[in-house]
LODO-823646 format. One record per residue: residue in three letters; x negated, y, z negated of N, C-alpha, C, O in turn. Coordinates in steps of 0.02 Angstrom, whole numbers, plus 50000, padded with zeros to 5 digits. Example, Ala and Ser with C-alpha at 12.3 -4.5 7.8 and 13.67 -1.06 7.14 Angstrom:
2
@code = ALA; n.X = 49340; n.Y = 49716; n.Z = 49610; ca.X = 49385; ca.Y = 49775; ca.Z = 49610; c.X = 49340; c.Y = 49835; c.Z = 49610; o.X = 49288; o.Y = 49834; o.Z = 49577
@code = SER; n.X = 49358; n.Y = 49888; n.Z = 49646; ca.X = 49316; ca.Y = 49947; ca.Z = 49643; c.X = 49355; c.Y = 50002; c.Z = 49606; o.X = 49330; o.Y = 50057; o.Z = 49598
end
This chain:
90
@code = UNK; n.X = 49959; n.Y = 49940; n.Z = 50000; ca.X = 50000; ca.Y = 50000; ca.Z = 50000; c.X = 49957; c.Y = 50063; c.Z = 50000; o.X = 49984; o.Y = 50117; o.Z = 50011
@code = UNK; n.X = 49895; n.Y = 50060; n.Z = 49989; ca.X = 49857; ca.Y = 50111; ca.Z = 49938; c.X = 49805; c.Y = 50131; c.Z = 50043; o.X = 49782; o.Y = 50180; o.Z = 50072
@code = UNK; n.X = 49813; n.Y = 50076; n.Z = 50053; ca.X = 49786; ca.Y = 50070; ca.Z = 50111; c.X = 49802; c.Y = 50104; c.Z = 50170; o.X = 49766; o.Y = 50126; o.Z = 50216
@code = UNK; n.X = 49874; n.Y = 50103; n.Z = 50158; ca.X = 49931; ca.Y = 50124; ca.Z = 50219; c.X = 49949; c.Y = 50191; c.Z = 50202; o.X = 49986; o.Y = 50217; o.Z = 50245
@code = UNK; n.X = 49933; n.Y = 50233; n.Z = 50147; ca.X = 49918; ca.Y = 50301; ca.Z = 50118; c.X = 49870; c.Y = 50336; c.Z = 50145; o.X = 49872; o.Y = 50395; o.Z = 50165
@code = UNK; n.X = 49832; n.Y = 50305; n.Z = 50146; ca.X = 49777; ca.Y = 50316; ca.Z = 50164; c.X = 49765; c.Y = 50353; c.Z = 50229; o.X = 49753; o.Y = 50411; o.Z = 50245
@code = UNK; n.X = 49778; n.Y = 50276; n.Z = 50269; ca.X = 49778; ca.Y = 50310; ca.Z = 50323; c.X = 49840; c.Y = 50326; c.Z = 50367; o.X = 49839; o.Y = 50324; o.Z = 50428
@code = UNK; n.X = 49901; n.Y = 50346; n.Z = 50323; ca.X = 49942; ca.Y = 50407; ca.Z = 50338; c.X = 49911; c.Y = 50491; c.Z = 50341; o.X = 49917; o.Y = 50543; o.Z = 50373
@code = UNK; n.X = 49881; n.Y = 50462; n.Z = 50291; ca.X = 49827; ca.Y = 50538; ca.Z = 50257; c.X = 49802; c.Y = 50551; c.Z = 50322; o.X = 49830; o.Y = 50589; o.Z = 50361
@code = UNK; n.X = 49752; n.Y = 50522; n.Z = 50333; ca.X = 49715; ca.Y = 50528; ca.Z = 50406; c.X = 49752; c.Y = 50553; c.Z = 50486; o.X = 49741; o.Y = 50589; o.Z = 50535
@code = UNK; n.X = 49804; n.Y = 50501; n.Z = 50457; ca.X = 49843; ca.Y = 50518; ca.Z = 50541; c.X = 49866; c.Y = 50580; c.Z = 50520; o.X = 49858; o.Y = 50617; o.Z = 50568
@code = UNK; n.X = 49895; n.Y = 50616; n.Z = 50466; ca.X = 49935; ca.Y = 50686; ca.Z = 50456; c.X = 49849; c.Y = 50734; c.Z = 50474; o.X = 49841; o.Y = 50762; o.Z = 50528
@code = UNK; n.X = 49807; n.Y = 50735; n.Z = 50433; ca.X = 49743; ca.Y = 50764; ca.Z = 50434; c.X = 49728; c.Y = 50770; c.Z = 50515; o.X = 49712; o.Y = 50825; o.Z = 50537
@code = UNK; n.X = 49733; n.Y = 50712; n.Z = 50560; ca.X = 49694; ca.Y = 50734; ca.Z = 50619; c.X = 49739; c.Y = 50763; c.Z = 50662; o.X = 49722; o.Y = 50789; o.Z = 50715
@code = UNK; n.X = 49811; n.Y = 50759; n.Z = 50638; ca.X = 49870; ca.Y = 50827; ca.Z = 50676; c.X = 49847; c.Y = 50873; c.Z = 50652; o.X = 49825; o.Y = 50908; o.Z = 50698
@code = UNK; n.X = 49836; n.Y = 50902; n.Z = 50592; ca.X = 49840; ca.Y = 50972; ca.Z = 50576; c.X = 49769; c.Y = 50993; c.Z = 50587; o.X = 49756; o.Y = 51044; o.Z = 50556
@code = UNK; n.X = 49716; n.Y = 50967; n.Z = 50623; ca.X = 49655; ca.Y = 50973; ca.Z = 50623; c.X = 49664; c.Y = 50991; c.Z = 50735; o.X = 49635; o.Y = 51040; o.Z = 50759
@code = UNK; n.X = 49700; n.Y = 50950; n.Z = 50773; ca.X = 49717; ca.Y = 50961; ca.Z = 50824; c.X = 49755; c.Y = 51034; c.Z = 50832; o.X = 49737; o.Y = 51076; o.Z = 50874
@code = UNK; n.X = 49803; n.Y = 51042; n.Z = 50791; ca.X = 49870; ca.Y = 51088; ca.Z = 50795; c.X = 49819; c.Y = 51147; c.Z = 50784; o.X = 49812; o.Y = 51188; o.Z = 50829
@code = UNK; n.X = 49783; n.Y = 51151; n.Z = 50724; ca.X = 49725; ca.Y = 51228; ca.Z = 50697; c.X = 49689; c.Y = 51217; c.Z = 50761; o.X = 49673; o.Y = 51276; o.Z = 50770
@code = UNK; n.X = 49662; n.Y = 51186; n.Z = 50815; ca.X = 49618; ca.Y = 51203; ca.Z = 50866; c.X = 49670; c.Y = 51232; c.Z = 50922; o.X = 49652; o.Y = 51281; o.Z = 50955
@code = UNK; n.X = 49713; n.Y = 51213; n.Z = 50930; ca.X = 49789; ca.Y = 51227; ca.Z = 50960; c.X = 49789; c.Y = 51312; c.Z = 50950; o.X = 49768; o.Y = 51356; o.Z = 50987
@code = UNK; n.X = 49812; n.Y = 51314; n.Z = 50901; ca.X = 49827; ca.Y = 51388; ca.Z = 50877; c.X = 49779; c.Y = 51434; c.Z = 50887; o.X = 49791; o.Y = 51490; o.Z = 50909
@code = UNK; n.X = 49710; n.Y = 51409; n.Z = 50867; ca.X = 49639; ca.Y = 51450; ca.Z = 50891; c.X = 49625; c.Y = 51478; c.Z = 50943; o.X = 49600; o.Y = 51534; o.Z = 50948
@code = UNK; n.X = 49645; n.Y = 51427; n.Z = 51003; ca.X = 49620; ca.Y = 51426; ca.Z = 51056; c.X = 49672; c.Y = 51471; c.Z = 51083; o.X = 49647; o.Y = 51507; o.Z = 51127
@code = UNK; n.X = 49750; n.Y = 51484; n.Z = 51071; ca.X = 49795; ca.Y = 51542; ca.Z = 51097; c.X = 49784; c.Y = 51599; c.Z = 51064; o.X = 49809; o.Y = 51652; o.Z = 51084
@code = UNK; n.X = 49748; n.Y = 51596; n.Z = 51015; ca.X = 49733; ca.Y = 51654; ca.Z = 50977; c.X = 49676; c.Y = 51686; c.Z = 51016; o.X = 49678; o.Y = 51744; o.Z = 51034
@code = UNK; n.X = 49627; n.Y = 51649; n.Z = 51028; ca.X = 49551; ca.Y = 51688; ca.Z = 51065; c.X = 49571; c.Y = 51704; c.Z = 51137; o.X = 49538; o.Y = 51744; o.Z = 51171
@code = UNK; n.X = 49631; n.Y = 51671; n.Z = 51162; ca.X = 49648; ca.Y = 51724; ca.Z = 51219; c.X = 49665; c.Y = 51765; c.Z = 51223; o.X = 49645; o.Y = 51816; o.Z = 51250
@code = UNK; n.X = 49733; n.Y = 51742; n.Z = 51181; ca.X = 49759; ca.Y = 51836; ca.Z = 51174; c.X = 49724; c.Y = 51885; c.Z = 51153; o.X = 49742; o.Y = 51943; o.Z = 51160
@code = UNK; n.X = 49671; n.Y = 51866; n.Z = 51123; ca.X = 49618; ca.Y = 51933; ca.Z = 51082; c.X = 49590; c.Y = 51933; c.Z = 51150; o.X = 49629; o.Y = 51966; o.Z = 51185
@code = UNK; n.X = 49555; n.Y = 51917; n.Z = 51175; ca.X = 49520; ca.Y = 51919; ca.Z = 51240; c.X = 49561; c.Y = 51947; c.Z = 51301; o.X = 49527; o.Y = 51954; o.Z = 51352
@code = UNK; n.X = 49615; n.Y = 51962; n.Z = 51305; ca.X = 49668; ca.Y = 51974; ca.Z = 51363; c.X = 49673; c.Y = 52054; c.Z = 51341; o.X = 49671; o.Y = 52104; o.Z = 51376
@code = UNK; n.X = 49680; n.Y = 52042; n.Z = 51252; ca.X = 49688; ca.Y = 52119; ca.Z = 51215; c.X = 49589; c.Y = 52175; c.Z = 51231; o.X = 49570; o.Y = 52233; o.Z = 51226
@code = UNK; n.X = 49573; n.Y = 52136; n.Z = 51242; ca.X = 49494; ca.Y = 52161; ca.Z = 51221; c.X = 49472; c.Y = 52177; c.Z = 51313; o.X = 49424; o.Y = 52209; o.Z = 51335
@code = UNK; n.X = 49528; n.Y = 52139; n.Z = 51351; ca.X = 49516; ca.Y = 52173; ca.Z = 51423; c.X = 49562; c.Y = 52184; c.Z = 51454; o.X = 49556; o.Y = 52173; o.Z = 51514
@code = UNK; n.X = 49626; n.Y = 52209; n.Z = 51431; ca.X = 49643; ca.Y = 52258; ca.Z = 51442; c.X = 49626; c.Y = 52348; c.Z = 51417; o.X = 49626; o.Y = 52398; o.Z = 51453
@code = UNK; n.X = 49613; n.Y = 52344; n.Z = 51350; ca.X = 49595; ca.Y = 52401; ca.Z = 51301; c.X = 49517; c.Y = 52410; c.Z = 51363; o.X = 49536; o.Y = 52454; o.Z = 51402
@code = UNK; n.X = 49476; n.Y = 52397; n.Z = 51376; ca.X = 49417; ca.Y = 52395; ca.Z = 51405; c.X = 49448; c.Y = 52430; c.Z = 51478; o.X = 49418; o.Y = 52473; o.Z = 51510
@code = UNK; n.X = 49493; n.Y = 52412; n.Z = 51490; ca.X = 49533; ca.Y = 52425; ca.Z = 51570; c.X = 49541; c.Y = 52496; c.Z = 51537; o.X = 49488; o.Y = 52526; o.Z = 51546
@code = UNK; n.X = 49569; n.Y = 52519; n.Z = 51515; ca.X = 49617; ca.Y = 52575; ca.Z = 51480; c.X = 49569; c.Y = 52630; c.Z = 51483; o.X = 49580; o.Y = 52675; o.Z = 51524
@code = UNK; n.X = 49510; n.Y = 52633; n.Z = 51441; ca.X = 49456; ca.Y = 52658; ca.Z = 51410; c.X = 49423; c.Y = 52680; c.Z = 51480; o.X = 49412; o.Y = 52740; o.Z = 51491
@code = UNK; n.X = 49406; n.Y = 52628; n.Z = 51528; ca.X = 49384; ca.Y = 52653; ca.Z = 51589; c.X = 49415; c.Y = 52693; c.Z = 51630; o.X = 49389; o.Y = 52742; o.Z = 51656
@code = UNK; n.X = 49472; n.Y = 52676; n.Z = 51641; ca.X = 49546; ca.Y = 52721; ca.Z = 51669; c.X = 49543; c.Y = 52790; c.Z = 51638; o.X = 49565; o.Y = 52833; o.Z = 51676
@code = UNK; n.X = 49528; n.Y = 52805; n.Z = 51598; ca.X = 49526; ca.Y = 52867; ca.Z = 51549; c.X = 49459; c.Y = 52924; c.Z = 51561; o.X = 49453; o.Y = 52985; o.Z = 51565
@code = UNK; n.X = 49410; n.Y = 52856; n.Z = 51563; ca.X = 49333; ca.Y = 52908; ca.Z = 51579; c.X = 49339; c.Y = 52920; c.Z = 51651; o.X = 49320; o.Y = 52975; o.Z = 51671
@code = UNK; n.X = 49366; n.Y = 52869; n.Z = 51700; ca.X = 49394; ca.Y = 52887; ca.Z = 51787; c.X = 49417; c.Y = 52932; c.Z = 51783; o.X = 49397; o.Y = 52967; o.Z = 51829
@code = UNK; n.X = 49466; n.Y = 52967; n.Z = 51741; ca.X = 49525; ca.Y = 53015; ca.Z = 51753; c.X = 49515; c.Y = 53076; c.Z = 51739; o.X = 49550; o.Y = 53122; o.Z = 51760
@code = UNK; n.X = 49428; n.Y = 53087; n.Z = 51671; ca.X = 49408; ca.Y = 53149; ca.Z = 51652; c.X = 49368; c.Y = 53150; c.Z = 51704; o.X = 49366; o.Y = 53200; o.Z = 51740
@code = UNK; n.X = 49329; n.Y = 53092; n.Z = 51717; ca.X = 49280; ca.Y = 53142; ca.Z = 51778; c.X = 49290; c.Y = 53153; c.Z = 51829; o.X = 49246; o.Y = 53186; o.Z = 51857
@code = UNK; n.X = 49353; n.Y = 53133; n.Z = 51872; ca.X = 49373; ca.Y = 53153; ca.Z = 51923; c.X = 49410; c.Y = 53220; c.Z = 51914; o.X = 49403; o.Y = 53258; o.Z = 51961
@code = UNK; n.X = 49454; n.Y = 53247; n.Z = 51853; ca.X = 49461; ca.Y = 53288; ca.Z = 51836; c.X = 49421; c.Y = 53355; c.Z = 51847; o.X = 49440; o.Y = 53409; o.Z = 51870
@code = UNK; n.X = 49362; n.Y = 53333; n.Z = 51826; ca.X = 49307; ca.Y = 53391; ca.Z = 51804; c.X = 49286; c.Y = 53403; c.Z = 51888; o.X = 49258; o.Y = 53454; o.Z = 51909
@code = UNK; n.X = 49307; n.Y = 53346; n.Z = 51928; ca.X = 49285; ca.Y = 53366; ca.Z = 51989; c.X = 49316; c.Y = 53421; c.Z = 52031; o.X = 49306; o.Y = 53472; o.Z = 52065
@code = UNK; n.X = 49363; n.Y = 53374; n.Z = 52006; ca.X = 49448; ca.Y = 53428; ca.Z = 52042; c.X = 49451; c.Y = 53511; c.Z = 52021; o.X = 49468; o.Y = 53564; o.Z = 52048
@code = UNK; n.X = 49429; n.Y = 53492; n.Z = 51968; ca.X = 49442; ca.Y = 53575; ca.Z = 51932; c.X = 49401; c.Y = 53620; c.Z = 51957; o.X = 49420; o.Y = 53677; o.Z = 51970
@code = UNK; n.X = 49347; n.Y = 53602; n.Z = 51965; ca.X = 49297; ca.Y = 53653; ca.Z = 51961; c.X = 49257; c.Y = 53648; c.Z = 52036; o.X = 49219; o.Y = 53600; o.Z = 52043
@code = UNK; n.X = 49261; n.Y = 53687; n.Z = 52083; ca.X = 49290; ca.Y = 53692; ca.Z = 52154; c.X = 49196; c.Y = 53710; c.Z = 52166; o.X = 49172; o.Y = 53706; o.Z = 52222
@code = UNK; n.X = 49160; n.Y = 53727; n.Z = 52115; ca.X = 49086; ca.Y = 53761; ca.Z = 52126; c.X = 49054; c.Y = 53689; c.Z = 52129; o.X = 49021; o.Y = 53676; o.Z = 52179
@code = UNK; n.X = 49061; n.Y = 53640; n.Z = 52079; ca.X = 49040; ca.Y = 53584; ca.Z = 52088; c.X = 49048; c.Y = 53549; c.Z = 52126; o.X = 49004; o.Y = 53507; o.Z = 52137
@code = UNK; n.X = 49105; n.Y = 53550; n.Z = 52163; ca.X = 49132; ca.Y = 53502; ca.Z = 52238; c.X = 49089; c.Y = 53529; c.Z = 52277; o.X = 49058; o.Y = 53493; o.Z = 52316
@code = UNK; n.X = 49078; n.Y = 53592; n.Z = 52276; ca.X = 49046; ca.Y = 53624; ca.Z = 52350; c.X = 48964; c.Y = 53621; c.Z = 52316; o.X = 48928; o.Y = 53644; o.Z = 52360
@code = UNK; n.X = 48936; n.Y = 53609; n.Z = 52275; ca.X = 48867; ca.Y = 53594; ca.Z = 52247; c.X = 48859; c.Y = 53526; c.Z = 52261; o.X = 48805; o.Y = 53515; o.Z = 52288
@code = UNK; n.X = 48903; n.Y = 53464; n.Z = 52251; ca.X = 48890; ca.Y = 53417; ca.Z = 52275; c.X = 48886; c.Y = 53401; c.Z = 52359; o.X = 48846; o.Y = 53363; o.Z = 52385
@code = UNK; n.X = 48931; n.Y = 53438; n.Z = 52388; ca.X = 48899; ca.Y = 53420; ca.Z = 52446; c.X = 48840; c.Y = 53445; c.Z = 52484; o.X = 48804; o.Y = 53418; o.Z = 52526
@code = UNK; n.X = 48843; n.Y = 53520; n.Z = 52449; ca.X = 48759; ca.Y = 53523; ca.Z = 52482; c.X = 48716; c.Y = 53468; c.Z = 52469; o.X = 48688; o.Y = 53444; o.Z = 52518
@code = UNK; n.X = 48706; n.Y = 53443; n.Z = 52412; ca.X = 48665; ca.Y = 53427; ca.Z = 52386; c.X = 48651; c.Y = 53345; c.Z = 52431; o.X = 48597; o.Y = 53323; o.Z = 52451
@code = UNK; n.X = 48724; n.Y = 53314; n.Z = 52438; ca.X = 48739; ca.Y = 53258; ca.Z = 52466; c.X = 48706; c.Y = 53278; c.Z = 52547; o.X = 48675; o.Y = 53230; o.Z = 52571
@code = UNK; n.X = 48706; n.Y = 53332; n.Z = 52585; ca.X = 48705; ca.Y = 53352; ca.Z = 52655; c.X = 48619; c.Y = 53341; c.Z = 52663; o.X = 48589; o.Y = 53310; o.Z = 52707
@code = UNK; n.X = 48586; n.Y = 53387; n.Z = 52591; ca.X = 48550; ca.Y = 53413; ca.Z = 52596; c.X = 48476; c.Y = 53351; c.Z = 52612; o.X = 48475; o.Y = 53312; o.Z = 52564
@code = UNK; n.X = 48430; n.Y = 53337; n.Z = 52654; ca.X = 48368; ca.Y = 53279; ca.Z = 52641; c.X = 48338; c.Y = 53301; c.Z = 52602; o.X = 48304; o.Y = 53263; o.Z = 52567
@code = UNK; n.X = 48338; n.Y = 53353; n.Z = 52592; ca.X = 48258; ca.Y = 53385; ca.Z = 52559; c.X = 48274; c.Y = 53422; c.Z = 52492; o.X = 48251; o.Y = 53479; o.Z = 52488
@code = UNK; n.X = 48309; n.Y = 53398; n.Z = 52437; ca.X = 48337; ca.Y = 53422; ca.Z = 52400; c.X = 48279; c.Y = 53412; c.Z = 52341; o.X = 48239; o.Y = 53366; o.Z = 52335
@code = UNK; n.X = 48289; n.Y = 53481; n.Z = 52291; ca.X = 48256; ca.Y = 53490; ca.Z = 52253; c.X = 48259; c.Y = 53449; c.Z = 52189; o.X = 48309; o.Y = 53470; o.Z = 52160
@code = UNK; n.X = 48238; n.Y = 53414; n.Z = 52162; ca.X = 48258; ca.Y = 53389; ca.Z = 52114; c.X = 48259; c.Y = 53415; c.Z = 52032; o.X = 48277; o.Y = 53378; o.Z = 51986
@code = UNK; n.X = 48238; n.Y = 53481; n.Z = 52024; ca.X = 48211; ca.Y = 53508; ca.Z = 51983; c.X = 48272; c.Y = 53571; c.Z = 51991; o.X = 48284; o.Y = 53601; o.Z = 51939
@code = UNK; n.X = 48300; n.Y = 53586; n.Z = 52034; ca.X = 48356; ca.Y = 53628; ca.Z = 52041; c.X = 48400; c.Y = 53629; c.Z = 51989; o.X = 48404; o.Y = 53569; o.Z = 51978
@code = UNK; n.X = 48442; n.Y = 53660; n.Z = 51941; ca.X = 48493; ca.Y = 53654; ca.Z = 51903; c.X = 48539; c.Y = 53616; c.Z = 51923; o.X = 48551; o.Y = 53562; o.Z = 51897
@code = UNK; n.X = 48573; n.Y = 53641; n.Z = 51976; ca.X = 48619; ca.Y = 53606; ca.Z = 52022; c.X = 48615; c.Y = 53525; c.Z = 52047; o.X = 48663; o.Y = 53487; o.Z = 52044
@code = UNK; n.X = 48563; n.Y = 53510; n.Z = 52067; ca.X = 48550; ca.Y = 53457; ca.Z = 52072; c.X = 48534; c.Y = 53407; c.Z = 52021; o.X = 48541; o.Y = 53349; o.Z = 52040
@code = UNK; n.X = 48512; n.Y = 53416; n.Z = 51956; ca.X = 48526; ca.Y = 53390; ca.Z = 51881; c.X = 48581; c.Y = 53385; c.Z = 51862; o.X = 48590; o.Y = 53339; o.Z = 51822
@code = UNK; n.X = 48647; n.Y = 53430; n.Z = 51882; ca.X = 48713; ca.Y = 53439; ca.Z = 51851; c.X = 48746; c.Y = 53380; c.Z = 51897; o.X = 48784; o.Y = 53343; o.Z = 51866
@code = UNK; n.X = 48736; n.Y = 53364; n.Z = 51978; ca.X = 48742; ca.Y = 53325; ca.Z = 52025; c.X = 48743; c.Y = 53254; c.Z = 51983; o.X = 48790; o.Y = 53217; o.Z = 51971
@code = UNK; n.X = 48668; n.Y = 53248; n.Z = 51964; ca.X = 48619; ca.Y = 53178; ca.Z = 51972; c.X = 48664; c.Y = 53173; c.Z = 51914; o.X = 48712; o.Y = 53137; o.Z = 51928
@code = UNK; n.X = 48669; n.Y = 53198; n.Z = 51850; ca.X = 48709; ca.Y = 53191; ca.Z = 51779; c.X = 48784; c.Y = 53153; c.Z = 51786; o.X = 48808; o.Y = 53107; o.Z = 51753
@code = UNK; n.X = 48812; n.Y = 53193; n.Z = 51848; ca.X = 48877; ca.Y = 53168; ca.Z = 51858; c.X = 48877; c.Y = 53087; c.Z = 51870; o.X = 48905; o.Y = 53039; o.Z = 51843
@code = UNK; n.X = 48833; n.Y = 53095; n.Z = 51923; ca.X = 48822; ca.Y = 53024; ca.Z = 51955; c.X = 48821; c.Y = 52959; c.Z = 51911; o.X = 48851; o.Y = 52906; o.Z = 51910
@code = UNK; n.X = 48770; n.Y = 52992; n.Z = 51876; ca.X = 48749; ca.Y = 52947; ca.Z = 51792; c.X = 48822; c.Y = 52902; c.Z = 51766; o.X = 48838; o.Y = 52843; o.Z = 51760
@code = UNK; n.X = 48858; n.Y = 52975; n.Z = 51753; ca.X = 48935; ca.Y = 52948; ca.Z = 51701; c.X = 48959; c.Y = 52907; c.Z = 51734; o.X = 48986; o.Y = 52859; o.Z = 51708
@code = UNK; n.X = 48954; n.Y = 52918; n.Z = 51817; ca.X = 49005; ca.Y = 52866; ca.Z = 51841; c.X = 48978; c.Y = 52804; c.Z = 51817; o.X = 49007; o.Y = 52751; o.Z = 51829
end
């Protein structure tokens, strides 16, 4: 009898030992689904200021394309640091 306890014990133990890997394993997705979307979001956000900053400010559109036109561009220029900087964020 003591026997058949026993290994009831066991058979209940290796369900609830299956079921906790069960639950784990829907758990580390959804954190992972949560951790890339939030990652999606965050990028969507830094896309949206620096295209912003592009849009807005009409001296920088027209500084980037010289700069883009230009072969022989200075690299030491202000303008062309404020350029190369942008470039960076993206």
């Amino acid at each position: 009898m003591i026997e058949i306890l026993g290994d009831l014990g066991d058979f209940i133990g290796g369900i609830a030992v299956v079921g906790s890997l069960i639950y784990l394993a829907v758990q580390i997705r959804s954190n992972t689904r949560s951790n890339q979307s939030q990652a999606l979001a965050q990028w969507a956000n830094f896309a949206s200021l620096t295209n912003d900053h592009v849009i807005r400010d009409r001296g920088f559109v027209e500084i980037m394309f010289e700069r883009f036109a230009d072969e022989n561009w200075d690299p030491t220029d202000p303008d062309t640091v404020r350029v190369g900087m942008w470039l960076v964020q993206m």
